[in-house]
Structure formats: structure tokens, C-alpha cells
C-alpha positions as CSV (number, residue, x, y, z in Angstrom):
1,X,12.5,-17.1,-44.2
2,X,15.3,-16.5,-41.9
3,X,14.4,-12.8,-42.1
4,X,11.3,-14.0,-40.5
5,X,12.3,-16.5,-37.9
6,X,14.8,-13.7,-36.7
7,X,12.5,-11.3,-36.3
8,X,10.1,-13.0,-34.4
9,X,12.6,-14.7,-32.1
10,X,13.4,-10.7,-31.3
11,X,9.7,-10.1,-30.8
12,X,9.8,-13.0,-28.4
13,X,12.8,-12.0,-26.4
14,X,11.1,-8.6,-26.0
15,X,8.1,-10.3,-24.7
16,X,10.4,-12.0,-22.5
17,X,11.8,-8.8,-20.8
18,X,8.9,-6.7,-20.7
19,X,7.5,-9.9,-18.3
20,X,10.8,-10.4,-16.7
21,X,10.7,-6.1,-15.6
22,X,6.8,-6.6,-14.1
23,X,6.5,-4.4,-11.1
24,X,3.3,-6.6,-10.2
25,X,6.1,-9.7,-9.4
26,X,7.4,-7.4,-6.7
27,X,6.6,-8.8,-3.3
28,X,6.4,-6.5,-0.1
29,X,7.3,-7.8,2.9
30,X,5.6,-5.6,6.2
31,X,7.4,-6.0,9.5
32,X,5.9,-4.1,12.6
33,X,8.8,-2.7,15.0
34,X,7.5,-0.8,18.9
35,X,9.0,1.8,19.8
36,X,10.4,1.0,23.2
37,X,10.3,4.8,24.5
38,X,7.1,5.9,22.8
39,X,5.0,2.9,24.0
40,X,2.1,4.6,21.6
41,X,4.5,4.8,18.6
42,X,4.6,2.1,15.9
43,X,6.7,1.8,12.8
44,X,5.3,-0.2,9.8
45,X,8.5,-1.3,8.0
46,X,7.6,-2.5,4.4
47,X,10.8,-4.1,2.1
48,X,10.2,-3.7,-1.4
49,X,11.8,-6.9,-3.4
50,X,12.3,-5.7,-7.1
51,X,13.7,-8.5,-9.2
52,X,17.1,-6.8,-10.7
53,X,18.5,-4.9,-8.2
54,X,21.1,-6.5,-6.4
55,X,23.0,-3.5,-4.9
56,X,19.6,-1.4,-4.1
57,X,17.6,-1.8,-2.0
58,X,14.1,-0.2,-1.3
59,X,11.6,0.0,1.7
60,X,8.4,2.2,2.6
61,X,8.3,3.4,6.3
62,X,5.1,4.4,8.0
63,X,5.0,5.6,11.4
64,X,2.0,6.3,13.5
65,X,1.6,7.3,17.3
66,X,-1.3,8.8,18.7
67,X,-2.3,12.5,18.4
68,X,-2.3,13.4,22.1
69,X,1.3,12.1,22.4
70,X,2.9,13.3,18.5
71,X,5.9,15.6,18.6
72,X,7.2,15.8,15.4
73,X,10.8,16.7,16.4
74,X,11.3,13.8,18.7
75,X,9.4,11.4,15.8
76,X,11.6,12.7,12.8
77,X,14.5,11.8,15.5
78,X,13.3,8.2,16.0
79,X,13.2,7.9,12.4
80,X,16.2,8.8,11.0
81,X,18.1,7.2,14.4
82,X,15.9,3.9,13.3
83,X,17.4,4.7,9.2
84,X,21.0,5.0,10.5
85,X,20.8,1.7,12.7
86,X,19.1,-0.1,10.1
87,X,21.9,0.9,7.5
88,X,24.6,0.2,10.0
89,X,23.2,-3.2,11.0
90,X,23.0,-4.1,7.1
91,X,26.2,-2.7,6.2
92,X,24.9,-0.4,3.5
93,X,26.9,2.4,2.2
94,X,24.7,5.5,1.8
95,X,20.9,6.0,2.0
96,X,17.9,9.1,1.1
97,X,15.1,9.4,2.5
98,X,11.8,10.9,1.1
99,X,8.8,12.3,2.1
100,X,6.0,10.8,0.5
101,X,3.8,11.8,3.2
102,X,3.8,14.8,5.8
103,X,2.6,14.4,9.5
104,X,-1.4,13.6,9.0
105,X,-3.6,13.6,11.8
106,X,-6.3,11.0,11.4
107,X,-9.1,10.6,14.2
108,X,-7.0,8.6,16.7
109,X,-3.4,8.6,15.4
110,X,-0.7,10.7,13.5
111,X,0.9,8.9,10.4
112,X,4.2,9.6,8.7
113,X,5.4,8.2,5.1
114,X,8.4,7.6,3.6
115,X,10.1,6.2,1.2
116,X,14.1,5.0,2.1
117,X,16.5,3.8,-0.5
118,X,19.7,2.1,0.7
119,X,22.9,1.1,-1.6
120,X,25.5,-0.8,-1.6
121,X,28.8,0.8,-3.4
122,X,31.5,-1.5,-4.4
123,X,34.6,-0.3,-4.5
């Protein structure tokens, strides 16, 4: 009997952590920043809250502009000079960057994906 009881207080724990690890509790939060030089260039910052990371810390940045004014030099530029002021700002310790999406030209604007993990090292 307490074979039994054990082993289903071990299923339910199980239960309990598959629930507690649900990607579908994660809860984006979408912030929309202007580019003050680029007055056609928008970045869509989207923060990722996954329940168990404390010292990781994941976002999703798309950025569009129109097609008539898209350079991809001076937008890769104002990315990563938005990624170093964000992580500076925040006081994170290191960051990567990756392309989940290449410069894509739509009918009326460009649009550039990517993913951006900051952490936090303690020492």
C-alpha cells in the first residue's frame, strides 16, 4: 500500500512539473520603439517571459522600414547599436544575436528578424 501511495504521489509531482515547464504560460510583451533618424524605420521589440529563468532573458526583434529607403548596412547598424544600449541600460553581462529571419521585402516594407538573448553572470 505504501508502494502505491508513493508511486502515485511521484506520478503527481511529475504532473506537476510538466505543467509548471508549459511554454503556453509564457507571456510576450510587444513594445514599438521609432527610430528617430530613419523616420520610416520601426522596431517591434517583443520580451519573452519564461517562468524559470531568472538570469536569462529572451526577446524577438523585428524591424521594418520601407523598401525605397532600406540599406541594410545602416539597419544592421541600428540594430546592434539598439542591442548594446539596451544591454547597457539593463546591466546585462553578455548577449547573441540570431538571425531568424533575413532582410525580406514585402510590397510596402523590408522586415528583419531576430532573436536576442541577454544574461546575467554572477560572479
Amino acid at each position: 500500500m505504501k508502494k502505491k501511495f508513493f508511486a502515485i504521489t511521484i506520478m503527481a509531482l511529475l504532473v506537476l512539473a510538466v505543467f509548471a515547464e508549459n511554454p503556453a504560460l509564457v507571456k510576450p510583451k510587444t513594445e514599438k520603439i521609432e527610430i528617430k533618424d530613419r523616420p520610416s524605420a520601426v522596431i517591434y521589440w517583443t520580451k519573452m517571459d519564461i517562468p524559470g529563468l531568472e538570469n536569462q532573458f529572451e526577446f524577438y526583434l523585428t524591424y521594418e522600414e520601407n523598401n525605397d529607403s532600406f540599406d541594410e548596412a545602416i539597419s544592421e547598424k541600428i540594430i546592434m547599436e539598439f542591442i548594446a544600449e539596451y544591454k547597457r541600460t539593463n546591466v546585462f553581462s553578455k548577449f547573441e544575436v540570431e538571425d531568424l529571419k533575413a532582410a525580406s521585402r514585402g510590397k510596402t516594407k523590408t522586415t528583419v528578424l531576430k532573436r536576442v538573448i541577454f544574461r546575467k553572470v554572477k560572479a
